[in-house]
C-alpha positions in Angstrom: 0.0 0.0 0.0 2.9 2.4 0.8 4.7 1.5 -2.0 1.6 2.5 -4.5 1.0 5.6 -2.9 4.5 6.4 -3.4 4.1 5.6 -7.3 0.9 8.3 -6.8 2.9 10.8 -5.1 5.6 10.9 -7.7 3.4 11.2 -10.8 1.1 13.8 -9.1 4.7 15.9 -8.4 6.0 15.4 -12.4 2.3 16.1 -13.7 2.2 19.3 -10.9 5.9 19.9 -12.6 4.8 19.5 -16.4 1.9 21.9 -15.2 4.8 24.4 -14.0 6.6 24.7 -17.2 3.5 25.1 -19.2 2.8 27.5 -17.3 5.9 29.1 -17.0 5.7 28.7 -21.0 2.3 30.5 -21.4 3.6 33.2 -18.7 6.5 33.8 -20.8 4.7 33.7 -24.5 1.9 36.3 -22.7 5.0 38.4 -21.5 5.9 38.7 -24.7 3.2 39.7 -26.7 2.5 42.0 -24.3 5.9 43.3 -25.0 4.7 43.4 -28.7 1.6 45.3 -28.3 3.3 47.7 -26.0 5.6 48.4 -28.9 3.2 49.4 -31.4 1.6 50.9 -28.8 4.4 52.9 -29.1 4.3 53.4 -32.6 0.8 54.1 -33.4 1.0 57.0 -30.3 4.3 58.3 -32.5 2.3 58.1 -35.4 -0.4 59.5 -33.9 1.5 62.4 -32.3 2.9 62.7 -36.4 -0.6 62.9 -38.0 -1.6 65.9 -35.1 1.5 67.7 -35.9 0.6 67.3 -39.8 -2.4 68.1 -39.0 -1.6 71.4 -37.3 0.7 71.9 -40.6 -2.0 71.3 -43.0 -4.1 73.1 -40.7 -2.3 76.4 -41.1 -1.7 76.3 -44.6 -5.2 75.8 -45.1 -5.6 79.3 -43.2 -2.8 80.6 -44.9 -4.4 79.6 -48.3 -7.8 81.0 -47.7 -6.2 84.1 -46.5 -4.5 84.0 -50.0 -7.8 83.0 -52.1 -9.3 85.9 -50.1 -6.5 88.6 -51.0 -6.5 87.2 -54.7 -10.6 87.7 -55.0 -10.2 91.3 -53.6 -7.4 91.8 -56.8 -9.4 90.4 -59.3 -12.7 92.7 -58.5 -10.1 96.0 -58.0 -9.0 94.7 -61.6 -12.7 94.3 -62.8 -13.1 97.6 -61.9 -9.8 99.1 -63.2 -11.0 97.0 -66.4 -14.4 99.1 -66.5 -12.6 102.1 -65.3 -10.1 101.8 -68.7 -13.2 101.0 -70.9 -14.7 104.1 -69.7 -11.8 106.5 -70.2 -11.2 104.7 -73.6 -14.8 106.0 -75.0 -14.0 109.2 -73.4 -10.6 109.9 -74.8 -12.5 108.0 -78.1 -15.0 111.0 -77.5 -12.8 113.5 -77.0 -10.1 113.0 -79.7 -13.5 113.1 -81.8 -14.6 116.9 -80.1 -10.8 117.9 -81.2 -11.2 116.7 -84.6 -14.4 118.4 -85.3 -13.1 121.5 -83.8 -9.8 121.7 -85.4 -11.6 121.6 -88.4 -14.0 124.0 -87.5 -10.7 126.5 -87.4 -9.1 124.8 -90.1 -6.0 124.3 -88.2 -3.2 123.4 -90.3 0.4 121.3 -89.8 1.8 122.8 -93.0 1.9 119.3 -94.6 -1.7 119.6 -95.9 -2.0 119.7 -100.2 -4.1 122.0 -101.6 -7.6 121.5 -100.1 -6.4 121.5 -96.5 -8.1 118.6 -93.9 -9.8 117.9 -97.1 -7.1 116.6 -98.8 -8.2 113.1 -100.3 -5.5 110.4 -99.3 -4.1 110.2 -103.0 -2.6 113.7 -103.1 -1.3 113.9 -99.5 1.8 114.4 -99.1 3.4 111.4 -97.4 6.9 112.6 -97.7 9.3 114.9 -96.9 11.2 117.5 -99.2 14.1 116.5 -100.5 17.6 118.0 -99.0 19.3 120.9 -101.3 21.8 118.7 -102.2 19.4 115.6 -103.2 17.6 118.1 -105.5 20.7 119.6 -106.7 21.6 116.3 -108.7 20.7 115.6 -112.2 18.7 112.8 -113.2 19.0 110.0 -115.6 21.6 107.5 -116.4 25.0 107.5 -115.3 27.7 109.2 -118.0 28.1 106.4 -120.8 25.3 104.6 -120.1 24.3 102.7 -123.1 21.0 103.6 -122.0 17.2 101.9 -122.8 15.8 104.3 -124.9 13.7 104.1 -128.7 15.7 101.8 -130.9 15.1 102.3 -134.7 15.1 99.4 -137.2 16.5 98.5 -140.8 14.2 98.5 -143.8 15.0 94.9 -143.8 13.7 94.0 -140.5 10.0 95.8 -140.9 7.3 93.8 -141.4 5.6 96.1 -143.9 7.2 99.0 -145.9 5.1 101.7 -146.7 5.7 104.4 -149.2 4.0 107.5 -148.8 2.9 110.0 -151.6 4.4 113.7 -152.2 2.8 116.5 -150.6 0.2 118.6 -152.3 0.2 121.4 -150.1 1.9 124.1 -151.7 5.1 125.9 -149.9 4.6 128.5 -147.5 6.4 130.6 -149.6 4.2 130.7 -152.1 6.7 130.8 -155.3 8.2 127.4 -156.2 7.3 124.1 -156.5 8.1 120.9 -154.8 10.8 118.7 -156.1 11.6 114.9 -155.3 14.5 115.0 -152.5 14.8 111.0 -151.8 12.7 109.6 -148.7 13.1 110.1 -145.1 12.9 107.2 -143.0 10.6 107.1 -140.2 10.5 103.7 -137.7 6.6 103.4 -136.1 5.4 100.3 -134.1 2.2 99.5 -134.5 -0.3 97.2 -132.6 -2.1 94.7 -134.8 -5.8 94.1 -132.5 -5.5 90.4 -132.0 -8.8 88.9 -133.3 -10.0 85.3 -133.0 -10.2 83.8 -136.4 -12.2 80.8 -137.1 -10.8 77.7 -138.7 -13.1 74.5 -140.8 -10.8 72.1 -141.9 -11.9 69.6 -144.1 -9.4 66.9 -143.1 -9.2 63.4 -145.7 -10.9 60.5 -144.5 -9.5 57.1 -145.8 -11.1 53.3 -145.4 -9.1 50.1 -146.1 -10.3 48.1 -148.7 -9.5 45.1 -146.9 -11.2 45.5 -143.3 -12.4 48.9 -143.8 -10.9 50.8 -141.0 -11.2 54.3 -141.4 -8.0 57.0 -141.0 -8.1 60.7 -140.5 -5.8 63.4 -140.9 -4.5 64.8 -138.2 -5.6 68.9 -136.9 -2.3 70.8 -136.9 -1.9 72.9 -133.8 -4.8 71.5 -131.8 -5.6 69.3 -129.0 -7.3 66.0 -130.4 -11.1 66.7 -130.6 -10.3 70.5 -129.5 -12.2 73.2 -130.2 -9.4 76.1 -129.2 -6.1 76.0 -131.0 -2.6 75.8 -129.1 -1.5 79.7 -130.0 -4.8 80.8 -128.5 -4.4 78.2 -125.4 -0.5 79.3 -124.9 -2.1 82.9 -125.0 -4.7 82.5 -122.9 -3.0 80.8 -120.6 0.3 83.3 -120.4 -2.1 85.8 -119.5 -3.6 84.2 -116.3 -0.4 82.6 -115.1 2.7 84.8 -115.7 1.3 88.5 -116.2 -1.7 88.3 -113.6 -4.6 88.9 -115.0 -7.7 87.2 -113.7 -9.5 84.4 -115.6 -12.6 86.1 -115.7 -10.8 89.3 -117.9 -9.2 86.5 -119.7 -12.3 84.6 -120.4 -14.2 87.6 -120.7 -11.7 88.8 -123.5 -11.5 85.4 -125.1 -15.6 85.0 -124.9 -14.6 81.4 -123.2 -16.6 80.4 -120.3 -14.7 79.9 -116.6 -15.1 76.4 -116.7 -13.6 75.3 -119.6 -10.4 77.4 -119.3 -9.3 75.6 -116.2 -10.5 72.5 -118.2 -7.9 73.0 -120.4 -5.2 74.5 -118.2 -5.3 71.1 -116.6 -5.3 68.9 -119.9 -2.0 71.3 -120.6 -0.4 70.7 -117.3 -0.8 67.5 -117.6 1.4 67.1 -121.0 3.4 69.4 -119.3 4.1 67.1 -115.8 7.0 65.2 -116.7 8.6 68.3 -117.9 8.1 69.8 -114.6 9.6 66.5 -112.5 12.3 66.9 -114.3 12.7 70.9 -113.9 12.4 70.0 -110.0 14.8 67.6 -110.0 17.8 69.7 -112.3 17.5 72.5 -109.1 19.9 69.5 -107.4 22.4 70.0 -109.5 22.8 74.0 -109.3 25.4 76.1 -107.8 23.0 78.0 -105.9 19.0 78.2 -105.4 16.9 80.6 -104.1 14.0 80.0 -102.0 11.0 81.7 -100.6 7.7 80.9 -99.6 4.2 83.3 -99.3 0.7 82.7 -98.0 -1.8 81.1 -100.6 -5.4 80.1 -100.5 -7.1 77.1 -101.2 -11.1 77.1 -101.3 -11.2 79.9 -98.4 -8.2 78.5 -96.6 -4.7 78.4 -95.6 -2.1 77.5 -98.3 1.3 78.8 -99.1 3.5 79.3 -102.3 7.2 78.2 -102.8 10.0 79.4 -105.3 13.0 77.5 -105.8 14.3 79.2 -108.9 18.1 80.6 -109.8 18.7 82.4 -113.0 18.3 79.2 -115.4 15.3 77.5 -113.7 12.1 78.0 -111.9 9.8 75.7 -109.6 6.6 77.0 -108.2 4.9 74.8 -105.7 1.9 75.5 -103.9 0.9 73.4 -101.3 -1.8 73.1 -98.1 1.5 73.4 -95.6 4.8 75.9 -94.8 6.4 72.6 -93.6 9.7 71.3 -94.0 8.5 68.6 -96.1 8.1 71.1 -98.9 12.0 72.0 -99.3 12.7 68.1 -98.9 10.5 67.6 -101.8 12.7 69.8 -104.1 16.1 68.7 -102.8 15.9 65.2 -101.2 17.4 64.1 -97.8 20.8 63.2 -99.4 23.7 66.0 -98.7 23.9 68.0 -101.8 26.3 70.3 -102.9 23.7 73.3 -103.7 23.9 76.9 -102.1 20.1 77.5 -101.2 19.7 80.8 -100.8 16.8 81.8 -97.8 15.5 84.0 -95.1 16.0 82.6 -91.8 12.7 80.4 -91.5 13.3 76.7 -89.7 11.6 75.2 -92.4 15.0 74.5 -94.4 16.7 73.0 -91.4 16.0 69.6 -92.6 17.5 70.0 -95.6 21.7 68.6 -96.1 22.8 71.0 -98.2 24.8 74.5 -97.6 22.5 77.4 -96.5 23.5 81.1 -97.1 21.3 83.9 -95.1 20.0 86.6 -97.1 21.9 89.6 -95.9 19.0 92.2 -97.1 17.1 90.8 -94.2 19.6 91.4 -92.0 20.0 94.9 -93.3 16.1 95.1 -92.4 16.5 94.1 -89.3 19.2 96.3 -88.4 17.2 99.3 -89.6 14.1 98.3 -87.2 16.6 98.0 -84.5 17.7 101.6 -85.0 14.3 102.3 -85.3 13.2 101.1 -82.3 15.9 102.6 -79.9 16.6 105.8 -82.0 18.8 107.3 -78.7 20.9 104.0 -78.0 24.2 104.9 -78.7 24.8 101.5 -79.0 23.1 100.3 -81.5 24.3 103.2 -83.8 27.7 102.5 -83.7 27.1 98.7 -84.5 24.4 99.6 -87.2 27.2 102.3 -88.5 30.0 100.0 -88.5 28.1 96.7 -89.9 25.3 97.9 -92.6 28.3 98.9 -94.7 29.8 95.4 -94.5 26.5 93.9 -95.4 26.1 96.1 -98.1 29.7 95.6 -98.9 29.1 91.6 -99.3 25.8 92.3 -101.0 27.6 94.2 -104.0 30.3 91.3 -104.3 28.1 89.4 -106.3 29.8 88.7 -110.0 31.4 91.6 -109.3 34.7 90.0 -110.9 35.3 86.4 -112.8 38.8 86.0 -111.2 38.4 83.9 -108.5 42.0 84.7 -106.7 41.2 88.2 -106.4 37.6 87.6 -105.2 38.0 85.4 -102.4 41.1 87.3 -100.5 38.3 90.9 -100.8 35.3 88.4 -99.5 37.8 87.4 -97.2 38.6 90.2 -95.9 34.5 91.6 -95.2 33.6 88.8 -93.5 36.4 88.9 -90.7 35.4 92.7 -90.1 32.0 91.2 -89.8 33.1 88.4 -87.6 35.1 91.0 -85.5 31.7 93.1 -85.2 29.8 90.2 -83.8 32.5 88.6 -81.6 33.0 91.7 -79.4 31.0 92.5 -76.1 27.4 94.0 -76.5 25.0 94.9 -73.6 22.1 95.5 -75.2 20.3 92.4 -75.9 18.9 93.7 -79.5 22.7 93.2 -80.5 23.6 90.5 -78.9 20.5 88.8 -80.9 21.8 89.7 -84.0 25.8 88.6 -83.4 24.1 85.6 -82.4 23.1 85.3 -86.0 27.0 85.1 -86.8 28.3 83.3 -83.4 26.1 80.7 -83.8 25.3 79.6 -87.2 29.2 80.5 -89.3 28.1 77.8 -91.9 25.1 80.2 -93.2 26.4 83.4 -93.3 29.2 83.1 -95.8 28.6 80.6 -98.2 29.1 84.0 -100.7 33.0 84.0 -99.9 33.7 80.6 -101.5 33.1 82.2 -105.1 31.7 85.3 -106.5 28.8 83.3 -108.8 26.5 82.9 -105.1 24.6 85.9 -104.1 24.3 87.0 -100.7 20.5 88.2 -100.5 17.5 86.6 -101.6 15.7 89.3 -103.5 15.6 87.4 -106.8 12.8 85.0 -104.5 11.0 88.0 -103.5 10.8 89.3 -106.6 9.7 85.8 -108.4 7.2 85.3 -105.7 5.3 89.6 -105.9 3.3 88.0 -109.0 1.5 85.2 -106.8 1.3 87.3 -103.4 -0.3 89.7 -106.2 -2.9 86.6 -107.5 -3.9 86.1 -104.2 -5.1 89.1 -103.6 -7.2 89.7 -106.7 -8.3 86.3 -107.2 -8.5 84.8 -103.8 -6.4 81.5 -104.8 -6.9 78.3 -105.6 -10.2 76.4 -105.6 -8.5 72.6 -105.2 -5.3 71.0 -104.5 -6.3 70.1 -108.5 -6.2 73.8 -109.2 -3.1 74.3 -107.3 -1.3 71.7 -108.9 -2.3 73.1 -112.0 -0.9 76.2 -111.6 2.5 75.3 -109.9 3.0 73.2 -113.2 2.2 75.7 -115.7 4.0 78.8 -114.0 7.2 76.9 -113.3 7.0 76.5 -117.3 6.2 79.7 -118.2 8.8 81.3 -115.4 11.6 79.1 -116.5 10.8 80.1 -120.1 11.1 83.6 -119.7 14.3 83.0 -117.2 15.8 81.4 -120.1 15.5 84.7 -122.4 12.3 83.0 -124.6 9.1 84.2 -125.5 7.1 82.1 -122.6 4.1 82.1 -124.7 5.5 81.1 -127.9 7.4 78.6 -126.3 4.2 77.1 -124.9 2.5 77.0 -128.0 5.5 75.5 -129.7 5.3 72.8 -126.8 1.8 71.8 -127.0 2.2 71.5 -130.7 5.0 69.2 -130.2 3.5 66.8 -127.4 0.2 66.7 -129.2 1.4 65.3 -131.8 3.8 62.8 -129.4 3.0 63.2 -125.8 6.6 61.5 -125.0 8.0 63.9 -126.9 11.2 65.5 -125.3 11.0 69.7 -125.2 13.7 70.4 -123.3 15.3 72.1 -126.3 12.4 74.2 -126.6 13.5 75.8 -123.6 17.1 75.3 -124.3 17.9 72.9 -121.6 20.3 69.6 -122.0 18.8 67.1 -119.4 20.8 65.9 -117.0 20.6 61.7 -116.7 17.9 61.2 -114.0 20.5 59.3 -111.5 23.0 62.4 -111.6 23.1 64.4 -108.4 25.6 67.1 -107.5 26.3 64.8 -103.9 28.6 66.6 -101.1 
């Protein structure tokens, strides 16, 4: 019995034990996470204590904000008001500046520029500028001393078209007692007009049939489309007048008795004979020494177009198109490097291109001039504007100015490091340091004209090729279609290269319709007295 109870005793003691541990175990696992939840305790009272002092922060600015928002609604009504205030002293002054007029011309004041009828003067014989110095009216006008001169040129017998012989007069002399004698003939040169008149043509043309399968042939009509009803020297003429000398199609079609519709009928038929011509016109412009190129506004049915020129003094490309992009110029020239000299204002549109680019120096003359304008009393800008218009003027002249090529370059030379030394020096006002940046930071398009005297340094022959389109556009309001524009780009750059070359432009037309409607493959390059070029050759840097 002792000896069981024992056994009792010492498993109740290891069980009580076991019981110990585990709960020593539990005690220390609930130590610990009480441990853990007084640590992030800890942290969510930091972060609490964070997200009050944001809160404060955010607070504040919030204040600080509205305070703003408040101050910034007070401005805008005081400028509301300063707004209405303006409008009102605007109709006033308006009102008043009107009250002056009407009184001035109540006293017929006068500035001692009026013409002859005073305030009254009508715009056309006011006198918009000022007398000329003593000196200015001192000079003598016409050509310089042994100037050939453009005067009346007579002609031979043998080059008049008509020699007319006059009978003797049959007055008697004034002095009442002798008679006229023969004395030989005086010559006496006249140019006359002959009216153009439209003259009607019926040709009976031969009509054959084979006797075998009785297919019929017909003569061909000389100088007409096939099936035309206008001949090619009335076309050419027609056509001359509305594309190269401006005048509208309605006073063409007017003058021809031609209705609107059928003109431009035919003006496309003739550009599009005339379209392989013109790809290949285009494509010759790579090959030049030097191109210039301008572009103008344009319309198109109401809206925005522009007008290109890429012409030199052997060829001519028109383009008008719906953009002033750079896509225009890569068109013409390609995205190979070329060796050509384009010729151009300073427009971003040509950036794209690899070839050499020379700034026209008349623009920069321009410029200069506005900046003297502008700041009349900057002593400054005169004495750059004194030093480098003269240079710019200088380089301008250079052009052909002499054929030898060793005495050219060391005098172009020469200019352009004055006008290098111009731009290079220190400048504080910032309308001069914008134009030495011109030079500073774009050398390669500012002296292409030293490398030989055959490439100008403006770009006026552009301007000058573009005044007849900028003139279109404002009597004729554009293009109706991209088919109308198309038209036209084709048939000026014909025309303008024509009369470029030193030819008739209309007779040259007419001689080329005549040609390619008989073959329209037919080659009229020597027409215009050009040599292609094979169509792989490119003038490659």
């Amino acid at each position: 019995m002792r000896k069981h109870w024992s056994k009792y005793l010492r498993e109740q003691i290891a069980e009580d034990a076991r019981a110990e541990s585990l709960l020593a175990a539990n005690a220390r696992a609930a130590e610990q996470q009480a441990m853990a939840y007084v640590l992030k305790w800890r942290d969510e009272e930091r972060r609490r204590l964070d997200l009050e002092s944001e809160l404060r922060e955010t607070k504040a600015k919030l204040s600080f904000e509205q305070a703003e928002n408040r101050r910034l609604k007070n401005l805008v009504a005081e400028h509301s008001a300063l707004i209405d205030e303006l409008g009102k002293t605007r109709d006033e002054l308006k009102s008043e500046r009107q009250r002056v007029r009407k009184l001035e011309k109540q006293l017929n004041r006068r500035t001692g520029k009026e013409g002859y009828f005073g305030l009254a003067t009508p715009s056309s014989l006011k006198i918009n500028k000022t007398i000329a110095t003593a000196a200015n009216q001192a000079k003598k006008g016409g050509a310089r001393v042994g100037h050939a001169g453009h005067g009346r040129k007579d002609f031979a017998e043998s080059e008049a078209d008509e020699v007319i012989q006059l009978n003797a007069s049959t007055a008697p002399c004034l002095c009442g007692k002798g008679c006229w004698l023969p004395n030989g003939f005086q010559e006496h040169c006249v140019i006359e007009r002959v009216p153009a008149k439209e003259k009607r043509l019926f040709f009976l043309k031969p009509e054959s049939i084979c006797s075998n399968c009785g297919q019929t042939a017909v003569a061909e009509t000389p100088g007409v489309t096939r099936g035309g009803l206008y001949g090619n020297t009335m076309v050419a003429h027609m056509l001359s007048e509305h594309y190269l000398h401006g005048l509208t199609a309605g006073s063409v079609c007017r003058r021809e008795d031609i209705n609107e519709g059928t003109f431009f009928n035919i003006a496309g038929r003739c550009a599009g004979l005339l379209e392989p011509t013109f790809g290949r016109i285009l494509r010759m412009l790579r090959s030049r020494l030097f191109v210039h190129a301008d572009e103008t506004g344009w319309r198109k049915d109401g809206g925005g177009a522009y007008g290109w020129i890429f012409a030199n003094h052997e060829l001519a490309v028109l383009l008008f198109r719906d953009t002033r992009g750079g896509k225009v110029p890569l068109e013409v020239f390609g995205s190979d490097p070329l060796e050509v000299n384009l010729i151009t204002d300073r427009y971003k549109g040509y950036d794209p291109l690899k070839i050499n680019r020379q700034y026209c120096y008349t623009h920069l003359l321009r410029d200069l001039k506005s900046l003297e304008k502008d700041f009349p009393d900057d002593l400054e800008i005169a004495a750059f504007a004194a030093e480098v218009k003269p240079l710019l003027k200088e380089a301008i002249s250079m052009y052909r100015k002499t054929n030898d090529l060793a005495a050219y370059v060391p005098a172009a030379t020469s200019i352009k490091d004055r006008i290098i030394g111009a731009c290079m020096r220190d400048a504080n006002h910032p309308g001069v340091q914008n134009f030495q940046n011109i030079f500073r930071e774009h050398p390669d398009r500012v002296f292409q004209w030293v490398k030989s005297p055959d490439i100008p340094a403006e770009n006026n022959f552009a301007e000058r090729g573009l005044r007849p389109s900028v003139i279109a556009r404002k009597i004729s309001f554009g293009s109706q279609s991209s088919r109308g524009m198309r038209t036209r780009e084709i048939l000026m750059t014909f025309l303008y290269t024509a009369r470029i070359r030193g030819l008739d432009p209309g007779a040259t037309l007419e001689k080329a319709l005549n040609l390619l409607c008989r073959d329209p493959l037919a080659d009229i390059a020597p027409l215009l007295g050009i040599e292609w070029e094979p169509e792989s050759e490119k003038r490659t840097a």
